[in-house]
PABADO-528309 format. One record per atom (N, C-alpha, C, O): atom name; residue in three letters; residue number from 0; y, x, z. Coordinates in nm, 3 decimals, decimal comma, always signed. Layout:
<nodes>
<"CA"; "ALA"; NUM; <Y; X; Z>>
...
</nodes>
This chain:
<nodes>
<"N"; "UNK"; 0; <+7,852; +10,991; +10,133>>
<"CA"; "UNK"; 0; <+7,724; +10,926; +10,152>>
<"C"; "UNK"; 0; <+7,688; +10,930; +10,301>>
<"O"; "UNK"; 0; <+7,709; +11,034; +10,362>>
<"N"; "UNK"; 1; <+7,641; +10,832; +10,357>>
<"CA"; "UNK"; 1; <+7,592; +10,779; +10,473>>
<"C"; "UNK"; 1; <+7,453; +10,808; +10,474>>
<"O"; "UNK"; 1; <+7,376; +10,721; +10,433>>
<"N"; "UNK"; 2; <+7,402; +10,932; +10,519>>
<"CA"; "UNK"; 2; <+7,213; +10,946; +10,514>>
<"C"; "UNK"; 2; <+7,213; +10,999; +10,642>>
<"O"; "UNK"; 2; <+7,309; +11,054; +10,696>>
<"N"; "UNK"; 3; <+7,083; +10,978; +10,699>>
<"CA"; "UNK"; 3; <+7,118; +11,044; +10,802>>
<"C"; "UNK"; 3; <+6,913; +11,088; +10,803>>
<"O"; "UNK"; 3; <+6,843; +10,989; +10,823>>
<"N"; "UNK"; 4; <+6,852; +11,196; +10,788>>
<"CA"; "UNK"; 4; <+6,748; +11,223; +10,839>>
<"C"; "UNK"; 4; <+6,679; +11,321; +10,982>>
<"O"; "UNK"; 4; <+6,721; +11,434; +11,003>>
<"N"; "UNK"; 5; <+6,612; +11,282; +11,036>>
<"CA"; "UNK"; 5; <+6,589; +11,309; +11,173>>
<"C"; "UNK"; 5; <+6,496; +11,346; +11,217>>
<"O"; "UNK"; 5; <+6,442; +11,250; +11,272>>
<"N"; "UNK"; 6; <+6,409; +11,476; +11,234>>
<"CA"; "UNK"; 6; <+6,243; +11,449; +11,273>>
<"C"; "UNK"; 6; <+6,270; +11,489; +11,441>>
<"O"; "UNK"; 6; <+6,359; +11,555; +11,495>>
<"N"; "UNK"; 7; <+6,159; +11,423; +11,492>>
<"CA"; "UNK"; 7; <+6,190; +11,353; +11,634>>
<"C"; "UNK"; 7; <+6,080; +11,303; +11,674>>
<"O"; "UNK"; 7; <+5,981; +11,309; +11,600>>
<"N"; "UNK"; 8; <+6,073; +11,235; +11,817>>
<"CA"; "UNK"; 8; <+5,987; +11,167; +11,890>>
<"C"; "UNK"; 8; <+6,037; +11,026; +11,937>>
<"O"; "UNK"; 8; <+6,130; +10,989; +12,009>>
<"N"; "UNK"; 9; <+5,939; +10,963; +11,868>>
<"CA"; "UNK"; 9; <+5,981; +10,811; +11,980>>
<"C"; "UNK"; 9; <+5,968; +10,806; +12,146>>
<"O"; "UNK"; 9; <+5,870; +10,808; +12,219>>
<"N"; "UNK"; 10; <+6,136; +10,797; +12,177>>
<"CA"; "UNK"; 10; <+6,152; +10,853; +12,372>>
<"C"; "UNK"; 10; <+6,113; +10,680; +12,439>>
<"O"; "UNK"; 10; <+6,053; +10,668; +12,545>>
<"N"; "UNK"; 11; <+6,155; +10,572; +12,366>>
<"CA"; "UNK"; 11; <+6,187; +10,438; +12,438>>
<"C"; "UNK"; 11; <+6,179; +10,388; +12,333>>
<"O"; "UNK"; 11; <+6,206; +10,447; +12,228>>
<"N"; "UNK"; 12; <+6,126; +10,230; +12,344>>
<"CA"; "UNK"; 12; <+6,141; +10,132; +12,282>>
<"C"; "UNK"; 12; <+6,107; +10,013; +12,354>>
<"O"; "UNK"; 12; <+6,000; +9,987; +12,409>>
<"N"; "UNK"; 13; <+6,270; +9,906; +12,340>>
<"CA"; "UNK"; 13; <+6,274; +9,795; +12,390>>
<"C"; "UNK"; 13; <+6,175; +9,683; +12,317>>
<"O"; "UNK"; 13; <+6,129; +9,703; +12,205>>
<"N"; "UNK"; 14; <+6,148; +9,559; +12,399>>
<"CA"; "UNK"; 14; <+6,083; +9,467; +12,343>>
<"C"; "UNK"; 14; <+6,147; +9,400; +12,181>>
<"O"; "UNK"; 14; <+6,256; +9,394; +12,126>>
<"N"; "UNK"; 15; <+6,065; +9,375; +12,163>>
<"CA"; "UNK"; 15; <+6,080; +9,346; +11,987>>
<"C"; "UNK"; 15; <+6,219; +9,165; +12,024>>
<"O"; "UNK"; 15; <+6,215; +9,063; +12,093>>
<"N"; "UNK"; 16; <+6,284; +9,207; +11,959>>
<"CA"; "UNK"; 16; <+6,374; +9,072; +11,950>>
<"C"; "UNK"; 16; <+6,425; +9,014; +11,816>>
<"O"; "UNK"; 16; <+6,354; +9,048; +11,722>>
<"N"; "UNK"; 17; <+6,494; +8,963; +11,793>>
<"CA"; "UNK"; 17; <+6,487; +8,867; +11,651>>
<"C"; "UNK"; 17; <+6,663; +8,852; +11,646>>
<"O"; "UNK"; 17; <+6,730; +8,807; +11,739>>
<"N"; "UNK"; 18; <+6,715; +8,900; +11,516>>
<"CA"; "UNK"; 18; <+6,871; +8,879; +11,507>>
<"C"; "UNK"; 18; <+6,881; +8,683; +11,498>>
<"O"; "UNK"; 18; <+6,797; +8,593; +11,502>>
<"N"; "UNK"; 19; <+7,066; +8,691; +11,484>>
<"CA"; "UNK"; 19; <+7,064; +8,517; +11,456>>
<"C"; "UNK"; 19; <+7,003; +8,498; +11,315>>
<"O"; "UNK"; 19; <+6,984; +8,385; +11,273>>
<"N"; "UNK"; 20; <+6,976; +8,598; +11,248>>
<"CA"; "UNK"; 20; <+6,932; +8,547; +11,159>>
<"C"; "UNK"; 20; <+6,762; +8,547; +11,093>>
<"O"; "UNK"; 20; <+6,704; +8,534; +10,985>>
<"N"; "UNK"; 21; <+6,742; +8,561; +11,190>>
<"CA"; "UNK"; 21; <+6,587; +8,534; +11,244>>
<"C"; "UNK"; 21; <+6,457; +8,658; +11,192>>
<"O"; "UNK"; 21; <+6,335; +8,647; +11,191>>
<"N"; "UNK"; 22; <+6,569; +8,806; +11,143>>
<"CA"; "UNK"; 22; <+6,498; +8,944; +11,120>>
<"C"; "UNK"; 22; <+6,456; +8,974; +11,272>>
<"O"; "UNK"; 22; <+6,520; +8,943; +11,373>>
<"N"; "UNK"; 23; <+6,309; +9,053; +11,263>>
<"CA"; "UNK"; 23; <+6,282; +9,094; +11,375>>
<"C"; "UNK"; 23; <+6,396; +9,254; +11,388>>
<"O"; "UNK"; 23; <+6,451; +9,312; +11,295>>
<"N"; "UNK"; 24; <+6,402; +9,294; +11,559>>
<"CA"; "UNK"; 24; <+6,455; +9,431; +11,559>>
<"C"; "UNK"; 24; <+6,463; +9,477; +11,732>>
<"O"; "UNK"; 24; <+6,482; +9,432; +11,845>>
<"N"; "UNK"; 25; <+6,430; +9,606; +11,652>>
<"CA"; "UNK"; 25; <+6,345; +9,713; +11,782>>
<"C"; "UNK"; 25; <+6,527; +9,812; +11,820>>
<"O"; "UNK"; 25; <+6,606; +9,873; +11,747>>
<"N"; "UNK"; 26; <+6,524; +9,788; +11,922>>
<"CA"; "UNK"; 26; <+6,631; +9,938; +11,984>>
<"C"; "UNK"; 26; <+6,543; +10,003; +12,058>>
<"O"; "UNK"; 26; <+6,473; +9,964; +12,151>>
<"N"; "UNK"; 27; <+6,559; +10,142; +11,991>>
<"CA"; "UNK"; 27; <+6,467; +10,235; +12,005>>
<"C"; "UNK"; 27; <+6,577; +10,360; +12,091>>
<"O"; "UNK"; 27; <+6,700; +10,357; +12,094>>
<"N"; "UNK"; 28; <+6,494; +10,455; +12,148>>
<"CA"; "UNK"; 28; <+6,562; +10,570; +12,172>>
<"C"; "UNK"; 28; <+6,496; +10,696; +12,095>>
<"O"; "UNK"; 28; <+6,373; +10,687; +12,095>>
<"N"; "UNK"; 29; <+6,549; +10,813; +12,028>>
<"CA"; "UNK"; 29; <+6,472; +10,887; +11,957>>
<"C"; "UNK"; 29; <+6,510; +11,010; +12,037>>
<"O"; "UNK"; 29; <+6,613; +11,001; +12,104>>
<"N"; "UNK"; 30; <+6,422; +11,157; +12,039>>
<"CA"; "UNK"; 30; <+6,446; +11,282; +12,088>>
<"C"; "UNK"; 30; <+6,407; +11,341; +12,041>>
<"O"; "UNK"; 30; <+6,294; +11,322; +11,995>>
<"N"; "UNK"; 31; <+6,494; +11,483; +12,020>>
<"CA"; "UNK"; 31; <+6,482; +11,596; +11,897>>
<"C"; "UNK"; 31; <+6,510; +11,702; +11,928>>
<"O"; "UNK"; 31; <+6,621; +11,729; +11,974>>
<"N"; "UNK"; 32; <+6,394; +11,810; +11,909>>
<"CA"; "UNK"; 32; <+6,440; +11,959; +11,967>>
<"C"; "UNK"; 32; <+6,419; +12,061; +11,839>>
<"O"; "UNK"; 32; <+6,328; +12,041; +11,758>>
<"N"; "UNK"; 33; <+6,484; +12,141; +11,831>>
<"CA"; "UNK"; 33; <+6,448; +12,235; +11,742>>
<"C"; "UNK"; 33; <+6,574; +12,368; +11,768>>
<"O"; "UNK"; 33; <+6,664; +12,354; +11,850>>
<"N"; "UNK"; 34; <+6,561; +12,462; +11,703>>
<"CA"; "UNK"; 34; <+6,626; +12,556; +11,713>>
<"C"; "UNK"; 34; <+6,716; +12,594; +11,545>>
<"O"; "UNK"; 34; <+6,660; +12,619; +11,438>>
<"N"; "UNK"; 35; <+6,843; +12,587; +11,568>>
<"CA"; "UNK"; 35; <+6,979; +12,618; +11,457>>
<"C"; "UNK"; 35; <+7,006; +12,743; +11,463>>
<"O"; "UNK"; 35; <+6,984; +12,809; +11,564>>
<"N"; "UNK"; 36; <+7,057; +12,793; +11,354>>
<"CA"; "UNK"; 36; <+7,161; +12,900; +11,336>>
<"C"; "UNK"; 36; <+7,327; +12,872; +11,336>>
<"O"; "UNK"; 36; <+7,388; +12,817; +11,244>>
<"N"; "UNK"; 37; <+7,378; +12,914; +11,442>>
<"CA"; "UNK"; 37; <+7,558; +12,869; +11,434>>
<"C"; "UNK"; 37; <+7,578; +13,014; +11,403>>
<"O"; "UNK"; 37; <+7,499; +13,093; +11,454>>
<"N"; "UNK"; 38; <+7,669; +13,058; +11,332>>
<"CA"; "UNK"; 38; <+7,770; +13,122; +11,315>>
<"C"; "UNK"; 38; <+7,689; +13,263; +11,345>>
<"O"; "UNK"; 38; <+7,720; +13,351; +11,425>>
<"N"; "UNK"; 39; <+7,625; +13,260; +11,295>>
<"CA"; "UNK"; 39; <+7,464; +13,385; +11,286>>
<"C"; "UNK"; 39; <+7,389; +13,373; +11,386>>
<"O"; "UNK"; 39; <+7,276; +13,423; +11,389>>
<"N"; "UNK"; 40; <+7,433; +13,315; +11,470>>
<"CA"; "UNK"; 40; <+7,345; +13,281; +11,683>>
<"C"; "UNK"; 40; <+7,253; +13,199; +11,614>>
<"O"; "UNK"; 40; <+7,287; +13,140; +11,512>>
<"N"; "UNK"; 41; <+7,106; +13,186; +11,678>>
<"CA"; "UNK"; 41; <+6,990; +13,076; +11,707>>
<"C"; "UNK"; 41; <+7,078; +13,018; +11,845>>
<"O"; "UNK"; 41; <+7,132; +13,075; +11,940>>
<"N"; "UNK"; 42; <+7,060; +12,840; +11,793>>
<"CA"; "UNK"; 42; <+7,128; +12,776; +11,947>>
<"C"; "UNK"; 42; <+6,993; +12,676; +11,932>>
<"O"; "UNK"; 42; <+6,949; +12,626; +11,828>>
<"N"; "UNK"; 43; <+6,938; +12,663; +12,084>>
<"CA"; "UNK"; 43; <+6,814; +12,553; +12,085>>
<"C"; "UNK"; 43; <+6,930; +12,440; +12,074>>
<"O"; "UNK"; 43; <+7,052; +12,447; +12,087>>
<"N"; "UNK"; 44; <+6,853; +12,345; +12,048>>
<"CA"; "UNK"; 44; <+6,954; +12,178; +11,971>>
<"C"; "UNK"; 44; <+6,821; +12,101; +12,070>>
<"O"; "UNK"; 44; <+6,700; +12,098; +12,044>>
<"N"; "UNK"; 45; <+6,878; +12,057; +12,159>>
<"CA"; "UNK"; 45; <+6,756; +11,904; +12,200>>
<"C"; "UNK"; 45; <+6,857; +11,812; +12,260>>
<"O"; "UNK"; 45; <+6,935; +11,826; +12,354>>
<"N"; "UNK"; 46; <+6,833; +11,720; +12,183>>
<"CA"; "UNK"; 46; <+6,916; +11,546; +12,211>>
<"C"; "UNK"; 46; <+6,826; +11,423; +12,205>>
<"O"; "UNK"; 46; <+6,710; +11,424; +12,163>>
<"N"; "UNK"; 47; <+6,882; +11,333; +12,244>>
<"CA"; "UNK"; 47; <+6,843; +11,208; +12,219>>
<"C"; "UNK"; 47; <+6,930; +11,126; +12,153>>
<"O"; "UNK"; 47; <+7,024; +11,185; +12,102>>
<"N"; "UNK"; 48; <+6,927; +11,018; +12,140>>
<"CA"; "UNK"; 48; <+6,977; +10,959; +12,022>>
<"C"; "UNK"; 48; <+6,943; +10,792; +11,988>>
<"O"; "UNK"; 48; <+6,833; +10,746; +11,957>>
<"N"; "UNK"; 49; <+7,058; +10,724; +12,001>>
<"CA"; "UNK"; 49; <+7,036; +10,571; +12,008>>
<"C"; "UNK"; 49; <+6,982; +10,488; +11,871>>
<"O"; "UNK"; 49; <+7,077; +10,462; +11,798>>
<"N"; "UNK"; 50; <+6,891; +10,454; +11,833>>
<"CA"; "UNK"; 50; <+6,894; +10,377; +11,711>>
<"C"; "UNK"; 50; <+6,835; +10,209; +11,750>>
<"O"; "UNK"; 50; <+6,797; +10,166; +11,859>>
<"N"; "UNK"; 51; <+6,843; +10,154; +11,648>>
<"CA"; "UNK"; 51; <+6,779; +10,028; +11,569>>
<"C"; "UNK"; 51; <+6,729; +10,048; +11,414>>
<"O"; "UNK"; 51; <+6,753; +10,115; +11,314>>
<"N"; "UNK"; 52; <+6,625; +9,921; +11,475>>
<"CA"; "UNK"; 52; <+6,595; +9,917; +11,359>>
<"C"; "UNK"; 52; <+6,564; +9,750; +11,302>>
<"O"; "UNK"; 52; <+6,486; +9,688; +11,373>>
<"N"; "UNK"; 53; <+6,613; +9,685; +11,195>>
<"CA"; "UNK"; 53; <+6,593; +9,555; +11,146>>
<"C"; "UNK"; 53; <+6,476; +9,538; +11,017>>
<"O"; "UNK"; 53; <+6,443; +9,609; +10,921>>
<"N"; "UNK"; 54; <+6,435; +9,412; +11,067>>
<"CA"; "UNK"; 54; <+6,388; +9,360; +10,928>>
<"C"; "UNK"; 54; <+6,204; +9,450; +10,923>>
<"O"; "UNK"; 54; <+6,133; +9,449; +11,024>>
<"N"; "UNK"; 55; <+6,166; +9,507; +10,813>>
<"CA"; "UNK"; 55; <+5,987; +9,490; +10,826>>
<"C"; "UNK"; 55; <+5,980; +9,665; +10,845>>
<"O"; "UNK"; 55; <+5,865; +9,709; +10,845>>
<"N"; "UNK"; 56; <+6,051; +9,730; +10,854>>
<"CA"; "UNK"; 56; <+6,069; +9,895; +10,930>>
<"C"; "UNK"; 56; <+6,023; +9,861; +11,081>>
<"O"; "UNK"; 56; <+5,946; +9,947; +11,124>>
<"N"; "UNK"; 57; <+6,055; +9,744; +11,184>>
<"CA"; "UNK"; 57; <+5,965; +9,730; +11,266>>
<"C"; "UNK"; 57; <+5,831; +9,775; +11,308>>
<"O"; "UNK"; 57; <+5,777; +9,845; +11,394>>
<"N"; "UNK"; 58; <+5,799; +9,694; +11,194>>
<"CA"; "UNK"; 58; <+5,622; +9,681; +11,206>>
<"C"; "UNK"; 58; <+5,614; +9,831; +11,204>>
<"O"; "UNK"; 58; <+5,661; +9,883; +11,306>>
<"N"; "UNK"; 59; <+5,579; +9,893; +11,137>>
<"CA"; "UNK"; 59; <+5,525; +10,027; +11,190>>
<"C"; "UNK"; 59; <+5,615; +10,098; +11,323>>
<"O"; "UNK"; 59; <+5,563; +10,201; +11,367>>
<"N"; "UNK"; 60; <+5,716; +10,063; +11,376>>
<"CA"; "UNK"; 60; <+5,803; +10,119; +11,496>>
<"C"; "UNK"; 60; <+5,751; +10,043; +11,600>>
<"O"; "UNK"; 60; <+5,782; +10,072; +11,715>>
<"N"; "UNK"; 61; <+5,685; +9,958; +11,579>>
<"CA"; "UNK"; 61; <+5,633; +9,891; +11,685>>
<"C"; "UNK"; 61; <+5,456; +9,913; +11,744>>
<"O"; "UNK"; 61; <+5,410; +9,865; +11,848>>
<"N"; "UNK"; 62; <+5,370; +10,012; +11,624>>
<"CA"; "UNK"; 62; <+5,311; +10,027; +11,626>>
<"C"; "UNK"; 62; <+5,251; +10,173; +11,677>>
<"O"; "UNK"; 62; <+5,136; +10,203; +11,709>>
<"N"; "UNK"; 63; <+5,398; +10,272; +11,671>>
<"CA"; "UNK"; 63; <+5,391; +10,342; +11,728>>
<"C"; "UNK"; 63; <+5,393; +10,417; +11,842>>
<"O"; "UNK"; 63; <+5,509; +10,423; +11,883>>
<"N"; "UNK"; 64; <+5,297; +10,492; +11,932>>
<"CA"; "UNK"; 64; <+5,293; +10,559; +12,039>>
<"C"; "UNK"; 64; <+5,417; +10,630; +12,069>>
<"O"; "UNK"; 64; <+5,459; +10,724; +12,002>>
<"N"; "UNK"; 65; <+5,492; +10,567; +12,201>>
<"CA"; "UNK"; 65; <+5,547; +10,653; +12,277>>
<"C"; "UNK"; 65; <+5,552; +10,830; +12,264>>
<"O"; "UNK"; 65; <+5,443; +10,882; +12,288>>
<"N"; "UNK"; 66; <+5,628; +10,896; +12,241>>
<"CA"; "UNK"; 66; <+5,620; +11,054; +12,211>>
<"C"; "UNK"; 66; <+5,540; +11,092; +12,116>>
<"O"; "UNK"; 66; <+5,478; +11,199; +12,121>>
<"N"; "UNK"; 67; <+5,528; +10,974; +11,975>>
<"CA"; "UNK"; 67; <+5,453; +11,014; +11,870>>
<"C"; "UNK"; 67; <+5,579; +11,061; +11,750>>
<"O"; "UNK"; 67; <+5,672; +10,982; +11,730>>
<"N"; "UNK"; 68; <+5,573; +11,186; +11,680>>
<"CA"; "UNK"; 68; <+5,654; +11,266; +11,591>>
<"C"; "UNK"; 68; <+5,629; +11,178; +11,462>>
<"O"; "UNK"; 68; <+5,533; +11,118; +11,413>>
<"N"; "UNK"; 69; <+5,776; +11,201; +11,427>>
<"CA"; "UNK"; 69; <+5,788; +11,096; +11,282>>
<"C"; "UNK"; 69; <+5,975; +11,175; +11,255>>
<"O"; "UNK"; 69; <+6,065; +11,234; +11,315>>
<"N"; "UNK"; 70; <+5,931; +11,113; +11,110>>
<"CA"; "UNK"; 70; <+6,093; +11,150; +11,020>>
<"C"; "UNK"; 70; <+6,133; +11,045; +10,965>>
<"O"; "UNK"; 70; <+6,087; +10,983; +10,869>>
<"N"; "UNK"; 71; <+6,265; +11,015; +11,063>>
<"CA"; "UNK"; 71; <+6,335; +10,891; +11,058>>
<"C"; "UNK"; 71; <+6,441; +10,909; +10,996>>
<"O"; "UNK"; 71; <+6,519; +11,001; +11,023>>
<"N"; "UNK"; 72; <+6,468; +10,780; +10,856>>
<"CA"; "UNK"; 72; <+6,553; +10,801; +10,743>>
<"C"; "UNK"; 72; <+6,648; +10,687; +10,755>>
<"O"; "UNK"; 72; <+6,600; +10,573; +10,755>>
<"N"; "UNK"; 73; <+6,789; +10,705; +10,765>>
<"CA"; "UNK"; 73; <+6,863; +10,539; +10,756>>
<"C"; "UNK"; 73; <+6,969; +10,644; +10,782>>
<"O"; "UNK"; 73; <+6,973; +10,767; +10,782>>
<"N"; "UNK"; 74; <+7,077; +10,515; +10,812>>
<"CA"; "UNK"; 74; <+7,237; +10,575; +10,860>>
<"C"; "UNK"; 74; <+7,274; +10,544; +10,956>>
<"O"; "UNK"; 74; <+7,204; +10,485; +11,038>>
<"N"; "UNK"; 75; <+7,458; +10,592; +10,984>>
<"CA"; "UNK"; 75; <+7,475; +10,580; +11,119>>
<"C"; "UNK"; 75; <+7,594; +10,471; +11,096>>
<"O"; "UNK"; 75; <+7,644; +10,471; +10,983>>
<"N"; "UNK"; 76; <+7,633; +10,402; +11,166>>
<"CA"; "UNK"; 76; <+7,749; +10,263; +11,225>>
<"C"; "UNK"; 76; <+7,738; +10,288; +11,388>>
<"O"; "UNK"; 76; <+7,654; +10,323; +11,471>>
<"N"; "UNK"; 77; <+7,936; +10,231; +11,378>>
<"CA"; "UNK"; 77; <+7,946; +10,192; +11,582>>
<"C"; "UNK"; 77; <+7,796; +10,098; +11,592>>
<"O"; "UNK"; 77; <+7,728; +10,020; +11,526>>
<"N"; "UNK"; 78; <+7,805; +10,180; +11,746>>
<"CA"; "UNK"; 78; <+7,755; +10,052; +11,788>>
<"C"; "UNK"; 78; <+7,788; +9,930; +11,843>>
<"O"; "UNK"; 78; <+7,903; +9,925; +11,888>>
<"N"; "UNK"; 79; <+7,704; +9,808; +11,856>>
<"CA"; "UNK"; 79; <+7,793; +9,696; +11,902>>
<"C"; "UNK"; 79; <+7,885; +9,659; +11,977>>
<"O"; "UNK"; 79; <+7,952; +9,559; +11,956>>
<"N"; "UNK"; 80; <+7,901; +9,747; +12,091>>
<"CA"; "UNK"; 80; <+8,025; +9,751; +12,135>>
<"C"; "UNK"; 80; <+8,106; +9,832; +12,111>>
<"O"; "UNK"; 80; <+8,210; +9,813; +12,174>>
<"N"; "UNK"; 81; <+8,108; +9,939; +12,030>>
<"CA"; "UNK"; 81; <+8,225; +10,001; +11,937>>
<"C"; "UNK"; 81; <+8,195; +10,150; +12,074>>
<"O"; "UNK"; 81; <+8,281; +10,237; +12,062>>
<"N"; "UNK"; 82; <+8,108; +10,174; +12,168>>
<"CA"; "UNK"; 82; <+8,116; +10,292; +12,199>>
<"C"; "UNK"; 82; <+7,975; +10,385; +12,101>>
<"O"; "UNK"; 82; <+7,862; +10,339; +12,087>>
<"N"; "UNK"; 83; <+8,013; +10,489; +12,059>>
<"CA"; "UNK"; 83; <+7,971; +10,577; +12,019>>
<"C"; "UNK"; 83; <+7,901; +10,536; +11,892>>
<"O"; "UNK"; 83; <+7,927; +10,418; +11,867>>
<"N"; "UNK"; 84; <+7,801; +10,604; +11,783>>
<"CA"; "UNK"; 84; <+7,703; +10,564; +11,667>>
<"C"; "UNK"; 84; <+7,575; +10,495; +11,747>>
<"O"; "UNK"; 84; <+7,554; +10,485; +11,868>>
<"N"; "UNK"; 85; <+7,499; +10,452; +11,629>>
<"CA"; "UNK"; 85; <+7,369; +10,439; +11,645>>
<"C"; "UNK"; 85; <+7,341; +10,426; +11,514>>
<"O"; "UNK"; 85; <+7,397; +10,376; +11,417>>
<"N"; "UNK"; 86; <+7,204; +10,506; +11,542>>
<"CA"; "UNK"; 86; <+7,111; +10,504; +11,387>>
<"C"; "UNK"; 86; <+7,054; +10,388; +11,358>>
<"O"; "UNK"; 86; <+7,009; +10,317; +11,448>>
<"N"; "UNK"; 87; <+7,049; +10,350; +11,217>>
<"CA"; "UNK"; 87; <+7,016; +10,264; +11,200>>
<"C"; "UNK"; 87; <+6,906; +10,292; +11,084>>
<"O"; "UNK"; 87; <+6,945; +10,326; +10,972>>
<"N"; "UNK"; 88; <+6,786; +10,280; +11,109>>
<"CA"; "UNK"; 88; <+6,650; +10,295; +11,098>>
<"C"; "UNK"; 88; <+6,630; +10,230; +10,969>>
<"O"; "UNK"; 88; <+6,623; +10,107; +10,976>>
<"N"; "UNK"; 89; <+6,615; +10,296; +10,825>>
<"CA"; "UNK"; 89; <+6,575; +10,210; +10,738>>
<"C"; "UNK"; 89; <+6,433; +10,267; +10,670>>
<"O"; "UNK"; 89; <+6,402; +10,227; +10,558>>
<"N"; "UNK"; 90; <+6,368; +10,340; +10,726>>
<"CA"; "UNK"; 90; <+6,230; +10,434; +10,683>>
<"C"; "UNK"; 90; <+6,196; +10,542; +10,795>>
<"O"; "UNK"; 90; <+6,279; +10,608; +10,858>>
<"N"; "UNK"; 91; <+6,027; +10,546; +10,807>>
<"CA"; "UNK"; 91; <+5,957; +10,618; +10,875>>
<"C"; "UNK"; 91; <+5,839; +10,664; +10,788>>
<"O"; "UNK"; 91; <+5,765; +10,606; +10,709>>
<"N"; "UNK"; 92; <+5,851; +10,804; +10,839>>
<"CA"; "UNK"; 92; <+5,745; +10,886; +10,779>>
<"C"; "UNK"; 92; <+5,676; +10,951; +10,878>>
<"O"; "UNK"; 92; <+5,722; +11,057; +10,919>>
<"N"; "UNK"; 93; <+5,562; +10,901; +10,929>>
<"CA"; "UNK"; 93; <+5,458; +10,936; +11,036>>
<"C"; "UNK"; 93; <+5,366; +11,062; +11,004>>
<"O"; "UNK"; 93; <+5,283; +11,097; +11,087>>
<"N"; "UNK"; 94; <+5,380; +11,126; +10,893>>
<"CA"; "UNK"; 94; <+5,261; +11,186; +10,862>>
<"C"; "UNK"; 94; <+5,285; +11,356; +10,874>>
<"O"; "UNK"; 94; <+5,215; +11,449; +10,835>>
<"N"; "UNK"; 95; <+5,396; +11,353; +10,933>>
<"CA"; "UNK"; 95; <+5,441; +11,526; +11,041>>
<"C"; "UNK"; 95; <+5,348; +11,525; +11,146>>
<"O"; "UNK"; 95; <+5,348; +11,616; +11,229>>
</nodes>
């Protein structure tokens, strides 16, 4: 299974654009800090992280404040040019 959940901050978001097939969609940047247990160690974890998002998951990604906390639910695929993943945004939960 392909899930991928994330709680995070919206770091960037590009202007709203429209696929060829005429869905709106946001490329977003997301950033995430928290602290793990490896191998009995606490390791601090802070990244950022490339996503999109298509279709009416927009509308509320577009509505949201810059460095506002949310738990972002979708999966991961290359990205369009085949370097590295990107998330791909299919639910937001604002209410963290």
């Amino acid at each position: 299974m392909n899930r991928l959940l994330l709680s995070g901050r919206l770091v960037e978001r590009a202007a709203l654009r429209y696929t060829p097939a005429g869905l709106p969609a946001l490329d977003l940047v997301l950033g995430h800090e928290s602290e793990a247990t490896e191998n009995g160690t606490p390791r601090k974890v802070s990244m950022q992280m490339r996503a999109v998002a298509i279709g009416e998951v927009t509308q509320g990604l577009n509505g949201m404040a810059l460095g506002e906390a949310a738990v972002f639910a979708g999966f991961l695929a290359p990205s369009r040019n085949g370097r590295g993943l990107l998330m791909h945004i299919t639910q937001v939960d604002r209410s963290d």
